[in-house]
Every structure is written in C-alpha cells, then in structure tokens.
N, CA, C and O atoms as a GROMACS GRO file, in nm:
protein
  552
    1UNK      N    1   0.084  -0.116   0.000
    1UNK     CA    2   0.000   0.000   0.000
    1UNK      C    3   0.089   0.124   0.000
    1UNK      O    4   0.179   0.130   0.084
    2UNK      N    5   0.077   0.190  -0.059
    2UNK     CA    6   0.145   0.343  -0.085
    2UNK      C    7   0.081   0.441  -0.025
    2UNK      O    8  -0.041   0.428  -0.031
    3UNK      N    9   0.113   0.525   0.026
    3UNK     CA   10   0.062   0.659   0.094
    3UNK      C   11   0.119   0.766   0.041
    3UNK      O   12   0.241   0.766   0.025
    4UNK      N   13   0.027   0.896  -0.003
    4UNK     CA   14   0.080   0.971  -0.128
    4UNK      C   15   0.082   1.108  -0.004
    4UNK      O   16   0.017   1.103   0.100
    5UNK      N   17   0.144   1.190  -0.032
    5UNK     CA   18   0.228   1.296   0.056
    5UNK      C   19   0.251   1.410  -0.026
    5UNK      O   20   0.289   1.376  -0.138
    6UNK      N   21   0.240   1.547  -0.010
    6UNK     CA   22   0.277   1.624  -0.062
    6UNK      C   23   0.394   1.676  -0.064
    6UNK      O   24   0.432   1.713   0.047
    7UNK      N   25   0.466   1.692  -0.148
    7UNK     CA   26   0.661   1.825  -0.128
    7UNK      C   27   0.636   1.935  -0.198
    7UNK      O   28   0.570   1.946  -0.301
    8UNK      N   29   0.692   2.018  -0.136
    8UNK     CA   30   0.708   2.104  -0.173
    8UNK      C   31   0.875   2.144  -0.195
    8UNK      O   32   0.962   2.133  -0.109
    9UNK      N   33   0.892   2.195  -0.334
    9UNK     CA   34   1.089   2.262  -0.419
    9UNK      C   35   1.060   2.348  -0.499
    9UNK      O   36   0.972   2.343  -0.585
   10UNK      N   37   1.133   2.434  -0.475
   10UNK     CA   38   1.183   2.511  -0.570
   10UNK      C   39   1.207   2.457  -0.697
   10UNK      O   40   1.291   2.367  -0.705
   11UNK      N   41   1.132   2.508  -0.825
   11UNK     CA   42   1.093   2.491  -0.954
   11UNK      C   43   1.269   2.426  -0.986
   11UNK      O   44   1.284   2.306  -1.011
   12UNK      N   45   1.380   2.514  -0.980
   12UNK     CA   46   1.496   2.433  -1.088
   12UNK      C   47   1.509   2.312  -1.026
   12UNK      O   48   1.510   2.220  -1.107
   13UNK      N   49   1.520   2.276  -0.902
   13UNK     CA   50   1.534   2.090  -0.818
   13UNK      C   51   1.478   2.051  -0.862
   13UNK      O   52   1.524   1.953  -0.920
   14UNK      N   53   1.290   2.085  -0.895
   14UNK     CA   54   1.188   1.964  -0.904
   14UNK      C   55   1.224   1.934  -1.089
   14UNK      O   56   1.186   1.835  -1.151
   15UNK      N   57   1.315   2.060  -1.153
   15UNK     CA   58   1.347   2.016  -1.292
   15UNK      C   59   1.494   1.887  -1.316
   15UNK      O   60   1.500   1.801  -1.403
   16UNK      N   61   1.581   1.911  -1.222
   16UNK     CA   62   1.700   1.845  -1.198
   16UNK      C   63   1.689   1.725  -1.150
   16UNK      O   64   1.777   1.639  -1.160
   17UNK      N   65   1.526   1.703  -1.070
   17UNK     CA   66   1.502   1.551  -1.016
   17UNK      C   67   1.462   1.509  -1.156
   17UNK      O   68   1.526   1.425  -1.219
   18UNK      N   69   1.384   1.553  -1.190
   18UNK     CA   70   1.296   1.485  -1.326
   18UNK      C   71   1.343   1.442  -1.405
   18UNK      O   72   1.298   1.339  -1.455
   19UNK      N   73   1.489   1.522  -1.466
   19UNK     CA   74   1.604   1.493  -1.575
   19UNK      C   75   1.645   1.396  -1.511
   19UNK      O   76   1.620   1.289  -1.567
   20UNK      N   77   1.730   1.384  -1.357
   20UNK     CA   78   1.772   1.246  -1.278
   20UNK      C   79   1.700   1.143  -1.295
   20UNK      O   80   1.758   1.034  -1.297
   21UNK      N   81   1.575   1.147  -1.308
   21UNK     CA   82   1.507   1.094  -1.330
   21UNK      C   83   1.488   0.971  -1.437
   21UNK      O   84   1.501   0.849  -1.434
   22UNK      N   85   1.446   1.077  -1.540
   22UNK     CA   86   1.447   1.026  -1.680
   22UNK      C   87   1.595   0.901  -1.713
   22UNK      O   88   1.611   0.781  -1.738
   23UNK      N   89   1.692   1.047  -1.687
   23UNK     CA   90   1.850   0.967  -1.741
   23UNK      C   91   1.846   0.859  -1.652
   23UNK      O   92   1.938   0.788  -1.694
   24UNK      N   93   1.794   0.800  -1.552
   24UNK     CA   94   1.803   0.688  -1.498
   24UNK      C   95   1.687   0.611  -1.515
   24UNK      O   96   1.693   0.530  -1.423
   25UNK      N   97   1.595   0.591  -1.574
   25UNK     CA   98   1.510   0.538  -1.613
   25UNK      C   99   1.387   0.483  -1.552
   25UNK      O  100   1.309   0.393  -1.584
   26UNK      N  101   1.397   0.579  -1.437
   26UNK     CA  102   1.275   0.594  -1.347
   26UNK      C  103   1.128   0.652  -1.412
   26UNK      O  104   1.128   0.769  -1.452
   27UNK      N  105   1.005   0.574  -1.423
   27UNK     CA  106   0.906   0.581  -1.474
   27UNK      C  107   0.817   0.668  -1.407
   27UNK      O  108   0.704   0.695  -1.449
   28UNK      N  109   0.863   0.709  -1.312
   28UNK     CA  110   0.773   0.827  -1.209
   28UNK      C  111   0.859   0.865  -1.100
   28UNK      O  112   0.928   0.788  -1.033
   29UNK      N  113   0.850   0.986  -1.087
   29UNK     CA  114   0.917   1.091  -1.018
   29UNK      C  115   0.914   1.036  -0.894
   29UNK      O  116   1.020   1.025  -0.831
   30UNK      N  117   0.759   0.980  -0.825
   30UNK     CA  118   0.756   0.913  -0.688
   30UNK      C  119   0.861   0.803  -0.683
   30UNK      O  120   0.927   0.812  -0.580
   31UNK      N  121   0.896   0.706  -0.760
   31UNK     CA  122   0.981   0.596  -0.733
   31UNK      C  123   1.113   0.646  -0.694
   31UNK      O  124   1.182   0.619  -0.596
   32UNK      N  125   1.136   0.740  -0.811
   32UNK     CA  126   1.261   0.842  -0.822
   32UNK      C  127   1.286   0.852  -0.646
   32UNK      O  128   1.360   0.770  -0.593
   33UNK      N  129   1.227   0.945  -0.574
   33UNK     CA  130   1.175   0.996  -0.455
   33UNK      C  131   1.191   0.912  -0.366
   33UNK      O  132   1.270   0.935  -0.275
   34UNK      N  133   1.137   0.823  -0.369
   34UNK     CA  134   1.136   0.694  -0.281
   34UNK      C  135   1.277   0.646  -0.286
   34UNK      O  136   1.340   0.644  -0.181
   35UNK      N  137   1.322   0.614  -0.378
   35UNK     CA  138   1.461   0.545  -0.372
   35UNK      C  139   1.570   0.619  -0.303
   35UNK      O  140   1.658   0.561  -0.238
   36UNK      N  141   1.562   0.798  -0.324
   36UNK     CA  142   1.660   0.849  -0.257
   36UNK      C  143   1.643   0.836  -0.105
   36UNK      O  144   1.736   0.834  -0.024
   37UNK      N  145   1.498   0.826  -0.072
   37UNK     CA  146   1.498   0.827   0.094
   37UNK      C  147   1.558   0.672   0.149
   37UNK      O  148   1.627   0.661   0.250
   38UNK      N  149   1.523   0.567   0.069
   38UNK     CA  150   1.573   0.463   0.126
   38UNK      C  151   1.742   0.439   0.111
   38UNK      O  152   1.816   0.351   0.154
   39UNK      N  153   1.764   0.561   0.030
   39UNK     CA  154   1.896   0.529   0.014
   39UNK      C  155   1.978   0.643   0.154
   39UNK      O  156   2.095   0.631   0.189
   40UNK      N  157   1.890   0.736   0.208
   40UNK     CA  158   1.925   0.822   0.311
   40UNK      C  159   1.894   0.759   0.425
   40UNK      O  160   1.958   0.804   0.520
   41UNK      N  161   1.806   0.657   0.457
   41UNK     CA  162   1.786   0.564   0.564
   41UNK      C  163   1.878   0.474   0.594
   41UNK      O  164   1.917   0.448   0.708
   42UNK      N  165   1.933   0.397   0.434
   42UNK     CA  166   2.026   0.314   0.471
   42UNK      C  167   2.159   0.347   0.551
   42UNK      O  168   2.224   0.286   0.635
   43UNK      N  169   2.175   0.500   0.472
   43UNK     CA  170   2.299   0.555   0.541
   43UNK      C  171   2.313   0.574   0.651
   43UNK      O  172   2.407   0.541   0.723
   44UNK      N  173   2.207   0.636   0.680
   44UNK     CA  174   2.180   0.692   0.842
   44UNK      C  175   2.142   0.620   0.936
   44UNK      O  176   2.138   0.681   1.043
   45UNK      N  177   2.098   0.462   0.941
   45UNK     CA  178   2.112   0.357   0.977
   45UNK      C  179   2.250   0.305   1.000
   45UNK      O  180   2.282   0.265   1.112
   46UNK      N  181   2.348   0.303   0.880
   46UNK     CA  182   2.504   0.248   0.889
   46UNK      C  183   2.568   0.305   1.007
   46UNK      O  184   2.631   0.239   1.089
   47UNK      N  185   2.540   0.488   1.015
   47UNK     CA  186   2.618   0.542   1.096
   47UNK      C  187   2.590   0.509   1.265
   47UNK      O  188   2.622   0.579   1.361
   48UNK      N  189   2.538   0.415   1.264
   48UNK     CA  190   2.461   0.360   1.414
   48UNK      C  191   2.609   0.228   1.405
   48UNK      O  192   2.643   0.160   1.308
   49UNK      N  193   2.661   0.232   1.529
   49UNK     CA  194   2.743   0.102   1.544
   49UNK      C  195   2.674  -0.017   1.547
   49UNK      O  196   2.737  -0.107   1.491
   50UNK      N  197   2.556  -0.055   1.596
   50UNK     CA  198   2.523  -0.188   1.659
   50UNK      C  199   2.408  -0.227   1.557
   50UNK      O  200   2.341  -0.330   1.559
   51UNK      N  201   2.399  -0.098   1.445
   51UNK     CA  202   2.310  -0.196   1.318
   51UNK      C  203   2.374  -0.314   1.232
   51UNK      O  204   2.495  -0.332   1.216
   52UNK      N  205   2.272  -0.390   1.180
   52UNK     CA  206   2.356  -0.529   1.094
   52UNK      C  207   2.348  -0.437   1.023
   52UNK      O  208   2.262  -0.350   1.034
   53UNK      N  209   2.464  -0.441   0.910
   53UNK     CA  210   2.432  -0.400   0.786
   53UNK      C  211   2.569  -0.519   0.657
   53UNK      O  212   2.664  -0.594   0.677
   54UNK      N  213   2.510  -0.480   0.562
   54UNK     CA  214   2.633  -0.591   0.465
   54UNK      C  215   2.713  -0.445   0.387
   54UNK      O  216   2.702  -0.326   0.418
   55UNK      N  217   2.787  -0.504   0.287
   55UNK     CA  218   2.828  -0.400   0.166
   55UNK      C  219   2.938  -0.528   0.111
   55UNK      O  220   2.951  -0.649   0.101
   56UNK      N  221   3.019  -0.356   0.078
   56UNK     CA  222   3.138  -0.427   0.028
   56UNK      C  223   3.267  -0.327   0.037
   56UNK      O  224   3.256  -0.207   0.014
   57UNK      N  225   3.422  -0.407   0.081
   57UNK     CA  226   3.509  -0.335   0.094
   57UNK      C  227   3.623  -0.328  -0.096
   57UNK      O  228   3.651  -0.437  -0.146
   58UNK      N  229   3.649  -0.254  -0.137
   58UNK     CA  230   3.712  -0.229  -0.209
   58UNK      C  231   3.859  -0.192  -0.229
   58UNK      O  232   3.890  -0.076  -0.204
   59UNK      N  233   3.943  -0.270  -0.267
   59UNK     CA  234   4.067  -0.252  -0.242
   59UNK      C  235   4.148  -0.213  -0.355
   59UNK      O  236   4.134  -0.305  -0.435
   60UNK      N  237   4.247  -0.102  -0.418
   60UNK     CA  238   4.332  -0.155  -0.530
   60UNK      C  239   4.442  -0.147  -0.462
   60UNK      O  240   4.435  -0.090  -0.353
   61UNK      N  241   4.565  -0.200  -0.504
   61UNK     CA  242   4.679  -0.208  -0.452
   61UNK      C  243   4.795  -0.272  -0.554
   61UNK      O  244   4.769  -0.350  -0.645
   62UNK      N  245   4.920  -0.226  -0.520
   62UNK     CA  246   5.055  -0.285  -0.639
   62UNK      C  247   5.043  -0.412  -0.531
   62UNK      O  248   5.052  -0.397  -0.409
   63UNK      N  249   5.026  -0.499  -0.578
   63UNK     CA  250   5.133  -0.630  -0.504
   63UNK      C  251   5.222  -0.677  -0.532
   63UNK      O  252   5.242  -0.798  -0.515
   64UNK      N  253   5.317  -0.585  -0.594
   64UNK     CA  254   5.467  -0.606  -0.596
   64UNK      C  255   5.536  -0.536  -0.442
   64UNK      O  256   5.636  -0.568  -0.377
   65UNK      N  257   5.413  -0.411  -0.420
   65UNK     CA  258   5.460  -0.353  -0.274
   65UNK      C  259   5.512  -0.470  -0.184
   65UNK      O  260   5.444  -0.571  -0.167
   66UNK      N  261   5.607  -0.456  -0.141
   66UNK     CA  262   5.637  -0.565  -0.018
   66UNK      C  263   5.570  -0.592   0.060
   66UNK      O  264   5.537  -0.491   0.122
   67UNK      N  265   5.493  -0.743   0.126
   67UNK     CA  266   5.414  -0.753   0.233
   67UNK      C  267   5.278  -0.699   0.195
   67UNK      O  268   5.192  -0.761   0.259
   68UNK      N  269   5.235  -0.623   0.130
   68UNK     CA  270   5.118  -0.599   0.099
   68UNK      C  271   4.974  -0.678   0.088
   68UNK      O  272   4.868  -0.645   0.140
   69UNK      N  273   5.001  -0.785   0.010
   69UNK     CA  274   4.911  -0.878  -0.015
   69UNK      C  275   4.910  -0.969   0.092
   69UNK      O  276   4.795  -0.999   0.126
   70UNK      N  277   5.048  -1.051   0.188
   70UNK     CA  278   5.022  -1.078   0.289
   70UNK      C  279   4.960  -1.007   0.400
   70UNK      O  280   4.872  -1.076   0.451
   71UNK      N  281   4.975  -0.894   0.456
   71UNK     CA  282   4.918  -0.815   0.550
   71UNK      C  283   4.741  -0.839   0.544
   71UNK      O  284   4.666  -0.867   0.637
   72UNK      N  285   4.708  -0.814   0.395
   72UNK     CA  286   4.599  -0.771   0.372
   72UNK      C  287   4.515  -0.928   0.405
   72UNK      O  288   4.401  -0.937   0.451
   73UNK      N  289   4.585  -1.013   0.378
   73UNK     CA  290   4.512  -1.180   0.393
   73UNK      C  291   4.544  -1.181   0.553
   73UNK      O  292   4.449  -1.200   0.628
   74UNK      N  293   4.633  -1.167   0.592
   74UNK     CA  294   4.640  -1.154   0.725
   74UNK      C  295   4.509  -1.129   0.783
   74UNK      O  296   4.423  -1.206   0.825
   75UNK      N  297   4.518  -0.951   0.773
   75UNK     CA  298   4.360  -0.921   0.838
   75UNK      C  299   4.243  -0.930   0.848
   75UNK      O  300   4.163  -0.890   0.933
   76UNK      N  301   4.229  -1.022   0.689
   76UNK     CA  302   4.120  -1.053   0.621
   76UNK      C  303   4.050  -1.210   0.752
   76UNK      O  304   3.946  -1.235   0.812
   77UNK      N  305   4.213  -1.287   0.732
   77UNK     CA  306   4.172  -1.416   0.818
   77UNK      C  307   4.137  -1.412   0.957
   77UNK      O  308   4.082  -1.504   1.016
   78UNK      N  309   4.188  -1.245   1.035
   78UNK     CA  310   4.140  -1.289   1.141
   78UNK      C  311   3.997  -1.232   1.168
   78UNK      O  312   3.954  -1.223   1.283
   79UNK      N  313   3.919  -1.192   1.047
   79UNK     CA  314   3.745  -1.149   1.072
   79UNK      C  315   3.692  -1.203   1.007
   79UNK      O  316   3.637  -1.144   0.914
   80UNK      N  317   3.677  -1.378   1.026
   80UNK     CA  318   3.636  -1.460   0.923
   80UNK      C  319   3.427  -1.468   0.919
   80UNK      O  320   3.338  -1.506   0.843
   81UNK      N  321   3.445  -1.394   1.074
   81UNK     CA  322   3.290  -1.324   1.092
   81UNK      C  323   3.245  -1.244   1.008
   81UNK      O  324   3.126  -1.264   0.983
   82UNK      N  325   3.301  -1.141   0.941
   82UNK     CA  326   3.241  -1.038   0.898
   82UNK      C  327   3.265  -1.082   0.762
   82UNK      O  328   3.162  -1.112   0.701
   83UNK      N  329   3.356  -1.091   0.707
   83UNK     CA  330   3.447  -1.102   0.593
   83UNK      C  331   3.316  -1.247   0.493
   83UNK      O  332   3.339  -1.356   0.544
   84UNK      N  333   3.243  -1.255   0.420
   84UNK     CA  334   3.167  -1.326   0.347
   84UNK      C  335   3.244  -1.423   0.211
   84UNK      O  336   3.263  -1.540   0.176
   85UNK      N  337   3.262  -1.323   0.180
   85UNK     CA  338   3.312  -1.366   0.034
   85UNK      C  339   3.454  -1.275  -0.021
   85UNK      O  340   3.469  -1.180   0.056
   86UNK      N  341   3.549  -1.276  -0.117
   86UNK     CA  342   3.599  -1.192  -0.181
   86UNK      C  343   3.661  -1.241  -0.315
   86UNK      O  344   3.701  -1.358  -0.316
   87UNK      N  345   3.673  -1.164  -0.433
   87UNK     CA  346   3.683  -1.100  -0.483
   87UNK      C  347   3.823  -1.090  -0.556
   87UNK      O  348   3.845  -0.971  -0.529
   88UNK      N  349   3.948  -1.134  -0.638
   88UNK     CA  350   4.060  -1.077  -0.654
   88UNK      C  351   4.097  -1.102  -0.828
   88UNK      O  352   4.129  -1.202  -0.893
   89UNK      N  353   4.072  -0.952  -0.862
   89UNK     CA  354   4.094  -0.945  -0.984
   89UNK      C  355   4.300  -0.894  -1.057
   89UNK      O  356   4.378  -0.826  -0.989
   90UNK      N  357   4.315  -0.917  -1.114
   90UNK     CA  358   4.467  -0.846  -1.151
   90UNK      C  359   4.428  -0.744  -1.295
   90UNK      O  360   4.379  -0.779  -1.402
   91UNK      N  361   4.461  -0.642  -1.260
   91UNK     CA  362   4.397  -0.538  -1.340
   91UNK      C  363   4.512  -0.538  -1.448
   91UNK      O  364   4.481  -0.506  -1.563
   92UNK      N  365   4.649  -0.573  -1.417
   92UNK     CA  366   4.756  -0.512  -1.444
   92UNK      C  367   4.880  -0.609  -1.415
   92UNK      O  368   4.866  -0.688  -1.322
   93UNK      N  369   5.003  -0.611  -1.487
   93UNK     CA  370   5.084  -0.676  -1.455
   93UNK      C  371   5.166  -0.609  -1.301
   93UNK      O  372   5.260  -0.670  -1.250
   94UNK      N  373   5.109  -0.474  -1.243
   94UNK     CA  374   5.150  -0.443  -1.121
   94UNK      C  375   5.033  -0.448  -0.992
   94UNK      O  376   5.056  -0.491  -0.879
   95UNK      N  377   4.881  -0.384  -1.049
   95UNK     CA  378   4.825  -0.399  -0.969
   95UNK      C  379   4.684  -0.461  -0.938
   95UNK      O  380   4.650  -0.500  -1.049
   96UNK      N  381   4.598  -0.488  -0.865
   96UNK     CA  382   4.508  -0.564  -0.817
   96UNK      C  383   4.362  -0.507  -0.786
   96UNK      O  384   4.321  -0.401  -0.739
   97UNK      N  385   4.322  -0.584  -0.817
   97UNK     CA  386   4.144  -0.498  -0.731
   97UNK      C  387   4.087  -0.604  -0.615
   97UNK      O  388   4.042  -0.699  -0.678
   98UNK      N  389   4.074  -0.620  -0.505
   98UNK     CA  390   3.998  -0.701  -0.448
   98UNK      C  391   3.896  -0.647  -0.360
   98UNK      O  392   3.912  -0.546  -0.291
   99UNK      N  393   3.774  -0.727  -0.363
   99UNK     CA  394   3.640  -0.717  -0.327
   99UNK      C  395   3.588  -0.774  -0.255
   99UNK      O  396   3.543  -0.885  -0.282
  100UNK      N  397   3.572  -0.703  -0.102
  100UNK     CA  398   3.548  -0.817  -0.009
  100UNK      C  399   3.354  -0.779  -0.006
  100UNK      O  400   3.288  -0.677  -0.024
  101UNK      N  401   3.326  -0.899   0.022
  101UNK     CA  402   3.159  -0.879   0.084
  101UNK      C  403   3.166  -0.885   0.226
  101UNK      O  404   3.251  -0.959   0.276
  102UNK      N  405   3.087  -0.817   0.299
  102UNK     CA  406   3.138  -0.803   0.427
  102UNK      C  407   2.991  -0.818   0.500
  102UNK      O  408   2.900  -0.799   0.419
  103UNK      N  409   2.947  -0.845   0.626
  103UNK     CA  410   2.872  -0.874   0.678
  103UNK      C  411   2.852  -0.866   0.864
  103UNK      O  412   2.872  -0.952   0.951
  104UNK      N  413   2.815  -0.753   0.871
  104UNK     CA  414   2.826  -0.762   1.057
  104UNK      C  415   2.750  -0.589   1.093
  104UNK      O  416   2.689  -0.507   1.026
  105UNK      N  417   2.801  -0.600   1.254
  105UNK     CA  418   2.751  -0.480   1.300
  105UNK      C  419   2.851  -0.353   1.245
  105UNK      O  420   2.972  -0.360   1.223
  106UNK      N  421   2.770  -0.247   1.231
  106UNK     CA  422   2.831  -0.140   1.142
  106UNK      C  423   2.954  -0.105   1.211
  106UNK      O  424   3.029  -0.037   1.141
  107UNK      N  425   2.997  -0.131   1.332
  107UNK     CA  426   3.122  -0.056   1.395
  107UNK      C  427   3.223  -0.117   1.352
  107UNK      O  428   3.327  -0.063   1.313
  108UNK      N  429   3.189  -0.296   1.357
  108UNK     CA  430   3.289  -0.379   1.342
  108UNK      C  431   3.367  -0.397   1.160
  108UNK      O  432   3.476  -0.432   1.114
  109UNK      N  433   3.215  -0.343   1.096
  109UNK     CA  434   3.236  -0.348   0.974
  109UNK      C  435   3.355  -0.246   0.896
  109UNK      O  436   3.446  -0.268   0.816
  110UNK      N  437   3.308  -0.137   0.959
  110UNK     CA  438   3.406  -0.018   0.888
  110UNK      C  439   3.503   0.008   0.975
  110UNK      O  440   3.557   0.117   0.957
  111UNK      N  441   3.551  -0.068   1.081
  111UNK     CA  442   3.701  -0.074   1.170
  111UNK      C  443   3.807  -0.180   1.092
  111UNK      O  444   3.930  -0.178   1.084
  112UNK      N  445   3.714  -0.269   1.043
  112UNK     CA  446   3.795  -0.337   0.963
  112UNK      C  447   3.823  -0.276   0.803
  112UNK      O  448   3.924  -0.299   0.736
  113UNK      N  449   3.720  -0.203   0.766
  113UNK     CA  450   3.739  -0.146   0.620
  113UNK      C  451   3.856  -0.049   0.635
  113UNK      O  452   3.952  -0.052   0.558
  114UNK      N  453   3.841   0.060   0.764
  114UNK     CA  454   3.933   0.143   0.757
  114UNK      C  455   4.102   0.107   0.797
  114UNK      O  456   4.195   0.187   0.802
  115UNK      N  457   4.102  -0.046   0.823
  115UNK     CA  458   4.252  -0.116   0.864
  115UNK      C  459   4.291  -0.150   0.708
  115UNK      O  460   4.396  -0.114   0.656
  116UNK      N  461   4.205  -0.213   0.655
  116UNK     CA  462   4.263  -0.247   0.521
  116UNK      C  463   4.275  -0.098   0.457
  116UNK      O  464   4.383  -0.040   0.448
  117UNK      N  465   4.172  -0.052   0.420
  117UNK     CA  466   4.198   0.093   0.347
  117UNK      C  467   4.335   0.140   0.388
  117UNK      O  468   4.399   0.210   0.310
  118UNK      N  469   4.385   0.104   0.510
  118UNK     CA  470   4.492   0.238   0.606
  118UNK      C  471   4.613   0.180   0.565
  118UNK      O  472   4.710   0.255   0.555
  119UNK      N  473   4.631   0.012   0.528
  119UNK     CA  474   4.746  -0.088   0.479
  119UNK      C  475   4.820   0.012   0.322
  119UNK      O  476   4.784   0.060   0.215
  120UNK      N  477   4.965  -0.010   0.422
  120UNK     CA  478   5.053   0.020   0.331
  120UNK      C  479   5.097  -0.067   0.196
  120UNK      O  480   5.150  -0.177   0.178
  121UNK      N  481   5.048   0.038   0.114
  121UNK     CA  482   5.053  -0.036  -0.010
  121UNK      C  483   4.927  -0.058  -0.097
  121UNK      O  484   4.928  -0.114  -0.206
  122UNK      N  485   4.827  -0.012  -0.040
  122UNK     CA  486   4.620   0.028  -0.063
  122UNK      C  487   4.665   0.148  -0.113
  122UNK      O  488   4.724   0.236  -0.050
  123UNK      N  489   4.617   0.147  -0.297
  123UNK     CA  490   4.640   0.289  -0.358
  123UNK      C  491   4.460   0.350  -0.299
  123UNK      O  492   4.425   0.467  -0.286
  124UNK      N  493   4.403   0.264  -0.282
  124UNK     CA  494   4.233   0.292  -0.292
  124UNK      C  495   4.167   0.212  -0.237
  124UNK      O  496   4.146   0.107  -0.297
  125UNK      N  497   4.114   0.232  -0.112
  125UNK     CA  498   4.001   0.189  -0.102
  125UNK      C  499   3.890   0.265  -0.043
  125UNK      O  500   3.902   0.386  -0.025
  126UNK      N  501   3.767   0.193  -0.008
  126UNK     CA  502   3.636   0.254  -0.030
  126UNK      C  503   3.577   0.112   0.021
  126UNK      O  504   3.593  -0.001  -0.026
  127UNK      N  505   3.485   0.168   0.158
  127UNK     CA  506   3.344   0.064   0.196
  127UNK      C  507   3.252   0.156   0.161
  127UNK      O  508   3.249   0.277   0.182
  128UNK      N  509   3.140   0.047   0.076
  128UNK     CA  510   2.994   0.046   0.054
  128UNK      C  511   2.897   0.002   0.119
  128UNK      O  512   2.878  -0.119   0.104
  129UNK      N  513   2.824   0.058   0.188
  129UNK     CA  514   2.742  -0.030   0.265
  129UNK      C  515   2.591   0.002   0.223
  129UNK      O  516   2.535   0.106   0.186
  130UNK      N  517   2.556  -0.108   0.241
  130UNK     CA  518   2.379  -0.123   0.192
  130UNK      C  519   2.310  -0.133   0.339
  130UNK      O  520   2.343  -0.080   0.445
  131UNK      N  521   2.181  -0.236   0.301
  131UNK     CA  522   2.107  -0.282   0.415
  131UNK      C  523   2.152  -0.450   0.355
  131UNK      O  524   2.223  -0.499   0.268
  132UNK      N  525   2.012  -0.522   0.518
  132UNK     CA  526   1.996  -0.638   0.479
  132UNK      C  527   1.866  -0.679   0.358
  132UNK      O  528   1.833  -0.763   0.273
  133UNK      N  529   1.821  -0.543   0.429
  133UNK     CA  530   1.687  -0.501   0.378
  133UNK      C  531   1.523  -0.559   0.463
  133UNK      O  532   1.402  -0.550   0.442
  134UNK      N  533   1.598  -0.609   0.546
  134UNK     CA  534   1.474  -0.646   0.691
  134UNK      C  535   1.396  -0.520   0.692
  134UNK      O  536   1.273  -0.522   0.688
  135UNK      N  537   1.466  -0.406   0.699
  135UNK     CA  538   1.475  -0.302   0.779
  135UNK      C  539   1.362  -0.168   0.679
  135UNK      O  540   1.320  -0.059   0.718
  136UNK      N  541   1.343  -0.237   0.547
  136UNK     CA  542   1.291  -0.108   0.422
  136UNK      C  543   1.184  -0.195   0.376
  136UNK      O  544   1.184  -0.314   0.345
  137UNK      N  545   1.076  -0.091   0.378
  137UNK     CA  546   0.984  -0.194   0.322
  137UNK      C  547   0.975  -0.207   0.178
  137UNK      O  548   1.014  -0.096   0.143
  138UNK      N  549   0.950  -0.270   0.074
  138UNK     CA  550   0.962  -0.262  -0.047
  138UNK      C  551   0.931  -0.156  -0.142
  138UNK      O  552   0.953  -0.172  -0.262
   0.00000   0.00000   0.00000
C-alpha cells in the first residue's frame, strides 16, 4: 500500500530531479523519490554502530609492494565473521582490485574497512554499505 504525501521545491530541483530521473530510467518521479529516501535511511542507519548492515570493501593495490598482499590476507583471516566472500581481480601486470563482501555490525564493519583501506601499499580503497533489507519496506 502506498501513501501519497505532498513536497514542496523550488521549480529548478523539481526540474533536476525529473532529468535524474528520466537519465536513470525511473518511470515516475515518486519511485525516483522513494529510492533516494531509502537510500538516506540506509545511510543513516550504517552510521549507528550496533546496526547489521552488509556492503562491500574495495581494495586496489601494487602487489609487488612488499608484504602488501600478505598483511591484507592476514587481516582478512582474522574477521572470518564479517568477511563473506571476496573477490581478486589483476587489473595489471603491477596492480590488483579485491572485493570483499562483508557482513556484521556497522562498527565492526568499517574498523575493519578502515585497517585495510589504512594498509601500506592500498592505492584505494572505499566501503559500501547497503542494508539487509529487513529493515525497508519494499
């Protein structure tokens, strides 16, 4: 069941959603609408320590760097809780992409994202975090 709500914007936003809109291939402005709030819930949910939430950690890195790729399996093995699945592509005859799926309470999640991110020899990384989706109604 849907419940319809009024907004009120300033004419150039409600033109800039609509184009967002379109170029993404949203069939009505409400879905449009809807998706950004669940996507501002999810966030604002993450920033809570003791919510579940999943994502994914993103890594690039040279693994010619010394120790690099060990360190990083290192830390990986000792959060065999959180840590789901991953991910290891070779982009390059120097460097790497790996993709962890990650799974736990939000504190534990991004203490570990920001150890790998912080590893010497990580040109890039970046956690994504979603929901489980318990939490949004469809």
């Amino acid at each position: 069941m849907l419940r319809r709500f009024s907004l009120s914007m300033p004419p150039a936003l409600v033109a800039q959603l609509d184009a967002m809109a379109r170029a993404k291939g949203y069939r009505s402005r409400s879905r449009a609408v809807a998706d950004m709030v669940r996507a501002q819930l999810v966030e604002h949910r993450a920033e809570r320590g003791n919510r579940q939430i999943v994502g994914t950690i993103t890594l690039v890195y040279d693994h010619h760097r010394r120790g690099v790729q060990a360190l990083l399996t290192d830390i990986q093995h000792h959060h065999p809780h959180l840590i789901i699945s991953t991910l290891h592509v070779h982009l390059d005859r120097h460097h790497c992409l790996e993709v962890l799926a990650v799974r736990g309470r939000a504190g534990e999640v991004k203490a570990i994202a920001d150890r790998l991110v912080a590893t010497r020899g990580v040109k890039h990384g970046r956690l994504s975090v979603t929901t489980t989706g318990r939490e949004l109604p469809a």
